[in-house]
C-alpha positions in Angstrom: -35.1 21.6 -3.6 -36.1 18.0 -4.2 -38.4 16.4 -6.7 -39.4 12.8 -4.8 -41.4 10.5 -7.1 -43.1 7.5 -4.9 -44.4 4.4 -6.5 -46.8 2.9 -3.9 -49.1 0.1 -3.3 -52.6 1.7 -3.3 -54.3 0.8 -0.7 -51.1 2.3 1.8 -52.0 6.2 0.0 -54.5 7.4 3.3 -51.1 6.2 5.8 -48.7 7.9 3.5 -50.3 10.8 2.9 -50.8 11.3 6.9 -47.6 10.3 7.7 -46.7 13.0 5.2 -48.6 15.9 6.7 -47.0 15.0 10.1 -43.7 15.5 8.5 -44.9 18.9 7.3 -45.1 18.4 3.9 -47.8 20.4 2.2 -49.6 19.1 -1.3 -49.2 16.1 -3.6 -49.8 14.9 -6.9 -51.2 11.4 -7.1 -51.6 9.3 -9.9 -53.0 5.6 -11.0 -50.3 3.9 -12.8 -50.1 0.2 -13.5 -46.6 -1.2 -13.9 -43.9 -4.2 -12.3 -40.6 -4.6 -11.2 -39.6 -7.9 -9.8 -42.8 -9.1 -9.1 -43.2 -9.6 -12.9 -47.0 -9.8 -12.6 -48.9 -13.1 -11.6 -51.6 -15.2 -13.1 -55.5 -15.1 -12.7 -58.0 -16.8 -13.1 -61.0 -15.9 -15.3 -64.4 -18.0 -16.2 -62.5 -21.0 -16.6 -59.4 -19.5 -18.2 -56.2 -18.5 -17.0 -54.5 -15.2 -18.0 -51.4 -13.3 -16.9 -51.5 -9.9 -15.5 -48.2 -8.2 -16.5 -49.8 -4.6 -15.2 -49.9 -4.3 -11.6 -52.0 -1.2 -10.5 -50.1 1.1 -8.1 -50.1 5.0 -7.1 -47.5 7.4 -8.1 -47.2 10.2 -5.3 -44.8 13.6 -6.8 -44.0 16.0 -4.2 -41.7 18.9 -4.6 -39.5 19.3 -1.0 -37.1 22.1 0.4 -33.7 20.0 1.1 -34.6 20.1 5.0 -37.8 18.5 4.2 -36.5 15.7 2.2 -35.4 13.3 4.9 -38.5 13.9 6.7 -40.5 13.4 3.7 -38.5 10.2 2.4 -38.5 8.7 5.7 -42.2 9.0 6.2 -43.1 7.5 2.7 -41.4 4.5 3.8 -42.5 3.4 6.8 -45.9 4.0 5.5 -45.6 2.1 2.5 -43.7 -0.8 4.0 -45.8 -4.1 4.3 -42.3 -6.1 4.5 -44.0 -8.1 1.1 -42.7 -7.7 -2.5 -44.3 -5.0 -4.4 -44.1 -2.0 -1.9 -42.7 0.3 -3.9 -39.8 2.7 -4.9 -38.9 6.2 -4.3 -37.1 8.1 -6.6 -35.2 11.7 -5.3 -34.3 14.1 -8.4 -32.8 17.9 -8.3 -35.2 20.4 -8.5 -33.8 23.3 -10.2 -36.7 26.2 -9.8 -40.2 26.0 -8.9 -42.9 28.8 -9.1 -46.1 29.7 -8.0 -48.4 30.9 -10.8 -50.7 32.6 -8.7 -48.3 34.7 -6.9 -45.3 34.2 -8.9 -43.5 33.3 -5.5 -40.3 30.8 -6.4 -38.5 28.6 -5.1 -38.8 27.7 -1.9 -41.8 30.1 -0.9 -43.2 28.4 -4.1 -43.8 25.2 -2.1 
């Protein structure tokens, strides 16, 4: 099992998460986090004065996949996410070691 972690431009979540169901990937957790890489922010204007915005607002999307899922899964992320501009995102693939169900107590792969 897989463990992807997507960090996403926002307003790309409604694509990503169909292009995800289409894959057959059920459930996600999405969050708002604010962060940068090599956009390093940019500059704004405000009443007059001029600040810099370090922060960039973007979504992180956590989904827990079976290994035949995660190509699927990773190839959908990105060519719903891509906009070709800097800033789209990153997608991070860790080892899953167990998963479980608290409901049923079902693990593993009949956890996801």
């Amino acid at each position: 099992m897989k463990w992807i972690n997507a960090i996403i431009k926002p307003f790309t979540l409604d694509d990503v998460r169909e292009a995800l169901a289409e894959a057959g990937v059920q459930g996600m957790t999405v969050t708002e986090v604010k962060g940068f890489g090599r956009q390093h922010g940019h500059t704004e204007l405000y009443r007059g004065a001029e600040y810099v915005v370090d922060f960039l607002p973007k979504l992180k999307i956590e989904i827990a996949v079976t290994d035949e899922q995660l190509e699927r899964a990773v190839e959908a992320i990105m060519n719903a996410a891509k906009t070709g501009k800097i800033g789209d995102g990153k997608i991070f693939v860790i080892d899953l070691e167990q998963a479980i169900r608290i409901r049923t107590q079902e693990v593993d792969a009949d956890a996801l």
